[in-house]
Every structure is written in structure tokens, then in C-alpha cells.
ROTORTOR-709497 format. One record per residue (C-alpha): residue in three letters; x, y, z. Coordinates in steps of 0.001 Angstrom, whole numbers, padded with zeros to 6 digits, always signed. Each point is the difference from the previous one (the first is absolute). Layout:
REM ROTORTOR-709497
ALAXYZ ...
***
This chain:
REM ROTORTOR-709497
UNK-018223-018080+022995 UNK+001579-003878+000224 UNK-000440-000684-003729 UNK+002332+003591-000915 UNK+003086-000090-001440 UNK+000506+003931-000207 UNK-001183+002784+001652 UNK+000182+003843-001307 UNK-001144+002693+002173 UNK-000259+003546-000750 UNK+003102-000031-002256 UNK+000369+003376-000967 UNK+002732+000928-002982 UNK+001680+002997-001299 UNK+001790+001374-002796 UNK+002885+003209+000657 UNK+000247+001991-003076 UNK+002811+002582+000672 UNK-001252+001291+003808 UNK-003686-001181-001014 UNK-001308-002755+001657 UNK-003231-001552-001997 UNK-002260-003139+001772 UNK-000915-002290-002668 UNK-001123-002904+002477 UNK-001967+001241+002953 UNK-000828-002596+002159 UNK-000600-003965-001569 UNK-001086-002393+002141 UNK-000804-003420-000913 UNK+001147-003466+000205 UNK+000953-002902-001951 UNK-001462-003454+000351 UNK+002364-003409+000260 UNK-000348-002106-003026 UNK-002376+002369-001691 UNK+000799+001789-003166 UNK-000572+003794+000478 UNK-000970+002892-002917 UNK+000817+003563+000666 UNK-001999+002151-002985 UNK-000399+003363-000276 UNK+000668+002644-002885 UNK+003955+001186-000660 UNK+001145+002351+002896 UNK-002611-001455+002464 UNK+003366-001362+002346 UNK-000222-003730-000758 UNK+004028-000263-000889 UNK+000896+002730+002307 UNK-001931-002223+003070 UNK+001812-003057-000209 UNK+003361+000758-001759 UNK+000657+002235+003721 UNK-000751-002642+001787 UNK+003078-001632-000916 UNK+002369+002704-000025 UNK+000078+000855-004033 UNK-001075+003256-000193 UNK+001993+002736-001775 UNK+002650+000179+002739 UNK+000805+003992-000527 UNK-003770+001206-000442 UNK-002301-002735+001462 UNK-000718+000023+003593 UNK-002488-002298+002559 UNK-001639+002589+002033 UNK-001566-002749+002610 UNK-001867-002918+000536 UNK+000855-003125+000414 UNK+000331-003648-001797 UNK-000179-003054+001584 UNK+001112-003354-001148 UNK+000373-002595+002417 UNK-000346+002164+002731 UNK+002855+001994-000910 UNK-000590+003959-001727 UNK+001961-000167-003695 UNK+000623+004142+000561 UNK+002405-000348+003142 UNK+002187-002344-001895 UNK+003569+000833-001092 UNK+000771-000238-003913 UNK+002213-003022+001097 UNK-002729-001845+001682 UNK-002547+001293-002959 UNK+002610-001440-002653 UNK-000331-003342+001984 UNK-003628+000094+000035 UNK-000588+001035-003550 UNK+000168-003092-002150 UNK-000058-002515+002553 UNK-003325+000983+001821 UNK-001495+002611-001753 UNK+000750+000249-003895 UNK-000812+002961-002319 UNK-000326-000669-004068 UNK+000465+003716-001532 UNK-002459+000858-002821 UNK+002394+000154-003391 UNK+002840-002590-000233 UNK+002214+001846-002379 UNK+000393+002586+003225 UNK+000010-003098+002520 UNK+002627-002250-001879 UNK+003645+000846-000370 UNK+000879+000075-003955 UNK+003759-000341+000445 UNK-000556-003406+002350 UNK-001041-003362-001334 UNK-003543-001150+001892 UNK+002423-003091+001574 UNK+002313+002939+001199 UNK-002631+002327+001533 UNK-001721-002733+002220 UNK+002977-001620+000715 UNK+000901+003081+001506 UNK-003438+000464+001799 UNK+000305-003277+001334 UNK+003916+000701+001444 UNK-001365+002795+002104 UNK-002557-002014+001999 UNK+002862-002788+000157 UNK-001731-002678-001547 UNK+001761-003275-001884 UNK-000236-001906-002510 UNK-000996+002931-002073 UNK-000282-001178-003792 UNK-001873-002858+000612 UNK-002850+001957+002385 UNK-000166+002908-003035 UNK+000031-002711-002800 UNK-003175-002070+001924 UNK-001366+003616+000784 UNK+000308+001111-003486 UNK-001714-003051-001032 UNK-002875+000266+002518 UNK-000597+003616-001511 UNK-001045-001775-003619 UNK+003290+000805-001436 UNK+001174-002313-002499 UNK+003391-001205-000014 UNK+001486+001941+003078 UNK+003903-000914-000605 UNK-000483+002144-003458 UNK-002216+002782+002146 UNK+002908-000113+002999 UNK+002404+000824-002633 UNK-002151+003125-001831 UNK+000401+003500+000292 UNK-003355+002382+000493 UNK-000225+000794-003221 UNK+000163-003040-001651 UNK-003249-000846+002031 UNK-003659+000549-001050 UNK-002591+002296+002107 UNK-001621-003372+000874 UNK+003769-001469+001114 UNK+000884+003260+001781 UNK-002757-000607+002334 UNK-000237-003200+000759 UNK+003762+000940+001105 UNK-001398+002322+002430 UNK-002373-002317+001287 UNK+002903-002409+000715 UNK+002264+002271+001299 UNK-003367+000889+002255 UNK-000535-003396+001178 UNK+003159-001673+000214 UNK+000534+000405+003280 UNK-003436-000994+001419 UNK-001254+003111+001267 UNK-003156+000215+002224 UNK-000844+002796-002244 UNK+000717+001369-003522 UNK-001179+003426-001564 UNK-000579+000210-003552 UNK-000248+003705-001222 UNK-002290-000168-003181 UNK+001453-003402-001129 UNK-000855-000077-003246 UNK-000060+003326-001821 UNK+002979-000443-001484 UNK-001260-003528-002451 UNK-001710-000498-002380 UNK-003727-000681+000920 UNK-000384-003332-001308 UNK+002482-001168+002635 UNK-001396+001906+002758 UNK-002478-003281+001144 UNK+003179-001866+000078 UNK+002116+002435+002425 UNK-003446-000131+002084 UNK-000543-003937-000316 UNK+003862+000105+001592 UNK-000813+002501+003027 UNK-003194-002492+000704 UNK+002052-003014+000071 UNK+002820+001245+001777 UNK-002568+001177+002654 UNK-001777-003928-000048 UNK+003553-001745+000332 UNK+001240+002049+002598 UNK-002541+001845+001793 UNK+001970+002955-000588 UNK-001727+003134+000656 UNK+000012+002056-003327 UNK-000557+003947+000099 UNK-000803+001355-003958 UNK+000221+003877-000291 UNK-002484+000669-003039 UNK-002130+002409-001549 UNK-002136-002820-002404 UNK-003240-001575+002051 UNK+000071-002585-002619 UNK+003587-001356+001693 UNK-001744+000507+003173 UNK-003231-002225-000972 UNK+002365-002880-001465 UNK+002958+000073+002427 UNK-001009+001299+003861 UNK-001788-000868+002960 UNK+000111+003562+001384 UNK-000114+003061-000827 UNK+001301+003676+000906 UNK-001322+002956-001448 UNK+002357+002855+000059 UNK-000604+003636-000969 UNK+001602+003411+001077 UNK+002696-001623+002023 UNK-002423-001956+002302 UNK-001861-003257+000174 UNK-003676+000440-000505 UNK-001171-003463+000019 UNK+001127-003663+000368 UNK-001647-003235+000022 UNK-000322-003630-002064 UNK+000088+000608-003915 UNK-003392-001613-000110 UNK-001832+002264+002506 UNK+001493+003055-001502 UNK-000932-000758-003435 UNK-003473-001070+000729 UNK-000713+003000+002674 UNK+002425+002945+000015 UNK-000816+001915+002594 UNK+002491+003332-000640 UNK-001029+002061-003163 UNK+004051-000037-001289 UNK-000803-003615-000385 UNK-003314+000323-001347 UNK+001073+002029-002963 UNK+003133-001913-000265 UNK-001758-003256-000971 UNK-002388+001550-001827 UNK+002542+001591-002121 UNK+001498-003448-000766 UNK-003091-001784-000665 UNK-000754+002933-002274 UNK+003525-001113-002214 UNK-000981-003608+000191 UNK-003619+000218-001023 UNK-001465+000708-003850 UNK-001734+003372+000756 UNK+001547+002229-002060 UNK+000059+002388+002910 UNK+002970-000181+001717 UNK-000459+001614+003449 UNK+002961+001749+001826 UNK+001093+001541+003597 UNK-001191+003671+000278 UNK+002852+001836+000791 UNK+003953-000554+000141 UNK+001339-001731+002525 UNK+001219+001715+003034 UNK+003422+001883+000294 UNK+001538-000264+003198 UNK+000709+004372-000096 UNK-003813-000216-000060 UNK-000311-002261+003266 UNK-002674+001479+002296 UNK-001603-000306+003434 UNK-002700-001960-001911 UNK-001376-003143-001383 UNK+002479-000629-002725 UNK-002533-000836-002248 UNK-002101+003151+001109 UNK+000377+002131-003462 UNK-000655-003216-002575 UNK-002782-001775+002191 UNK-003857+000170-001163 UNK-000719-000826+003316 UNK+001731+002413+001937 UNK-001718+002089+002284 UNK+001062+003187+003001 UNK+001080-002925+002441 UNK+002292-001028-002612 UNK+002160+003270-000189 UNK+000210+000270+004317 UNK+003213-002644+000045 UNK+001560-002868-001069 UNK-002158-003171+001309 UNK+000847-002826+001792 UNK-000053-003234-001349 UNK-002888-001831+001059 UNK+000035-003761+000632 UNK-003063-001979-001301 UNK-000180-003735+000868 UNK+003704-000836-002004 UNK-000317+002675-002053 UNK+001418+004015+001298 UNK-001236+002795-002269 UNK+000956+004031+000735 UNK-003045+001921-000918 UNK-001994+001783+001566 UNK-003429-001304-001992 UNK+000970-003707+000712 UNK-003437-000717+001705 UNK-001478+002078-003264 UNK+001486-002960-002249 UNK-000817-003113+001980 UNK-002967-002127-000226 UNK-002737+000707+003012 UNK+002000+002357+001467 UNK-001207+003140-001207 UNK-003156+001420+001842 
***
């Protein structure tokens, strides 16, 4: 479509474990909207970090593996780049912020140091002043004292607000935020949010957040991607999703979390554990944790369906939309 910026289709991911070969992804497509500001939920394990760290070449380089697919961005596919071209493209076109900082950031470099650095390899000048003004932009206060800091002098809040400017520094059509703000403290989570929203308004940059919290999803996206069992099973606006969910993952995920945010004393939870990819069958992945299942539901994986803007893999869609049944 005119108005995509990215592409995926049927990416497909492994794992080696000594002469072992496991598939944790097994076939994601979806795409990414210019502009927009895209969620990707699902429990831990359902591929969400696996899916878009491979698309830019930073998986495990001894055990992980792209099987296929392909992922298009501009017209080009990501997965028949070399690592020289992907080093060019990662940063400047496409940037990735990693989920913990004290992993991401280098403790023997000063901040200044590290994206001075970052900067050198993509050739660009006048580097102090564009990482002092980016700094700044970021909500950091006094950026020649933050240039000069070493990671841990910096607070959780600090640490990623660095990421985020690292992210955005060089205007990328596109950054990736894996769980962005697990690592603070909760009463500064609004403002890391408040900072991906106005980054997004200023620059139209397209923002994808990797998350497992609908309540980030709610304040922060326009779309959504639900992921579970290494595959897509529905995508759509934020609002439509929340209002109508049409797969029953989603269902019980949102009812889970409006069970934690309501007064009920009852707290309701998702039968079941989420899936293991040694358990992956020939099946609906949500087959053995769905109250809805039924025999068509064990034959084979489904295909994803495409509703108006919506696309939905289940095999009951027509069961869960309004009029349709009967």
C-alpha cells in the first residue's frame, strides 16, 4: 500500500542449538504505517523482539538464523543486504532502542564519547553541537554536564532519554523501541511516553514500540500488532481493537488488564502458560488456551483474514463479528 513504510512477509526465524535447529518465528507478515506510531503486544516469548531485531541484522550471529521471507523498505528487501550496507542503514534510516540501557550503554565511555563515535561512522560534522541540541531536545537538562557523564553516573530516567537520542539523532524514518520503559521508575514512565508522542508530532517520524502493557498501547499508538506463538494474529487501529477485538488472544488479553485496573477484587488471568516454541504445532497457536476453540481449530494454522483495515487469523472470525454470524 502507498501510505507503507515497511513491509514483512512471511519472515520465518530460527535458533541452532548444537545440530538442533528450533523455529521461534514462523511466518510474520505485516506492515508498518508512515507517520503512525505502531504497538506490538503480546505475552514474553510470543516473537515480538525476535521479529524486528532480524530485520536489521542483530540477531545472535552464531545461533540465530532468518529462514525466509522478505522485508521491504523503500522497495528494497532489508534480508539481502550485506552487514556493511545494514551498518549504513541502521541508525540513519531505521533505528533500534534496546530494552535495558545498562546493557545498551558502554560504562567505560563518557555519553559525549559514545555518540561522538556513532556519529563518526555515518560521517557526519559538526558533532558536539548536533548531540548537545539533541540531548537537549530529549528533556535533558544541562547537556554539556550529560556529554561529559559516564553511564553510571546517570539515572534510569537519564539512561533512557540517552537512548532515545542516540535513536533519533540521525532522523530516521523509523525507530524501534523494545519495551522502553521497564527499566524507570513508573512515575516517569508518562514522561518517556509524552517524549515518543512529541517526537512523532515534530517530525512525523514513524515510531514502532515493542510492549507487553495495553495501557502504553491505549496512551501512546495508533496501531496495533498482536503477536503470539511466533506469528501475527491480528492488527489494526488501537481504537478498533480495543473497542472490538475480534481474535480471542486479544479478548482475554484486555480483559486481563482491565481486570488489574478495575476495583473488583477479582483479578482475572490468562488460562494457561504461554506457548513454548518446542511445543509449536500444526495448529491454531492459541488452540490449547482458547474457550472458543473448536475441531476446525486443531486442522492447521489459519490464514490471516483481512476485514475492512483490520486482518485477523482465526478461523471463527465471522463467529465474533457483528451480523455476520447466521
Amino acid at each position: 500500500m502507498q501510505n507503507d513504510l515497511l513491509q514483512i512477509k512471511n519472515l520465518k526465524v530460527s535458533f541452532r542449538n548444537d545440530d538442533k535447529s528450533l523455529q521461534v518465528i514462523r511466518g510474520v507478515d505485516t506492515r508498518l504505517s508512515k507517520g503512525k506510531i505502531t504497538g506490538v503486544l503480546g505475552e514474553s516469548g510470543s516473537g515480538k523482539t525476535v521479529s524486528f531485531s532480524s530485520i536489521l541484522g542483530l540477531l545472535p550471529s552464531v545461533s540465530g538464523h532468518i529462514d525466509e521471507g522478505e522485508v521491504l523498505f523503500h522497495g528494497k528487501n532489508l534480508l539481502e543486504l550485506s552487514e556493511k550496507e545494514l551498518r549504513t542503514l541502521r541508525g540513519r534510516s531505521i533505528s533500534y532502542i534496546f530494552q535495558n540501557p545498562a546493557l545498551a550503554l558502554n560504562p567505560y565511555k563518557s555519553i559525549g564519547r559514545q555518540m561522538t563515535e556513532m556519529l563518526r561512522i555515518h560521517r557526519i560534522s559538526g558533532t558536539r553541537s548536533l548531540i548537545l541540541e539533541t540531548l537537549e531536545n530529549v528533556g535533558l537538562e544541562d547537556p554539556e554536564l550529560i556529554f561529559d557523564m559516564y553511564p553510571y553516573q546517570l539515572s534510569g530516567g537519564q539512561s533512557q532519554r540517552i537512548l532515545i537520542a542516540m535513536g533519533i539523532i540521525l532522523k530516521p524514518e523509523l525507530l524501534i523501541a523494545d519495551e522502553p520503559t521497564s527499566s524507570i521508575d513508573s512515575s516517569l514512565r508518562k514522561k518517556i511516553l509524552d517524549l515518543f508522542k512529541s517526537i512523532n508530532r515534530r517530525s512525523n517520524m514513524s515510531i514502532l514500540v515493542i510492549t507487553h502493557d495495553f495501557d502504553i498501547v491505549e496512551y501512546l499508538c495508533h496501531n496495533l500488532i498482536i503477536m503470539y506463538g511466533g506469528l501475527v494474529l491480528e492488527e489494526g487501529s488501537v481504537e478498533e481493537i480495543l473497542h472490538n477485538p475480534l481474535h480471542p488472544y486479544t479478548k482475554e488479553l484486555i480483559s486481563c488488564t482491565r481486570s488489574l485496573n478495575s476495583n473488583d477484587s477479582k483479578l482475572y488471568s490468562l488460562p494457561g502458560s504461554p506457548l513454548n516454541p518446542h511445543d509449536f504445532s500444526n495448529c491454531c497457536p492459541f488452540y490449547d488456551r482458547c474457550s472458543s476453540s473448536q475441531e476446525i481449530c486443531s486442522t492447521g494454522i489459519p490464514q490471516m483474514v483481512e476485514i475492512g483495515e483490520r486482518r485477523v487469523r482465526c478461523y471463527l472470525t465471522e463467529e465474533f463479528i457483528p451480523g455476520e454470524k447466521g
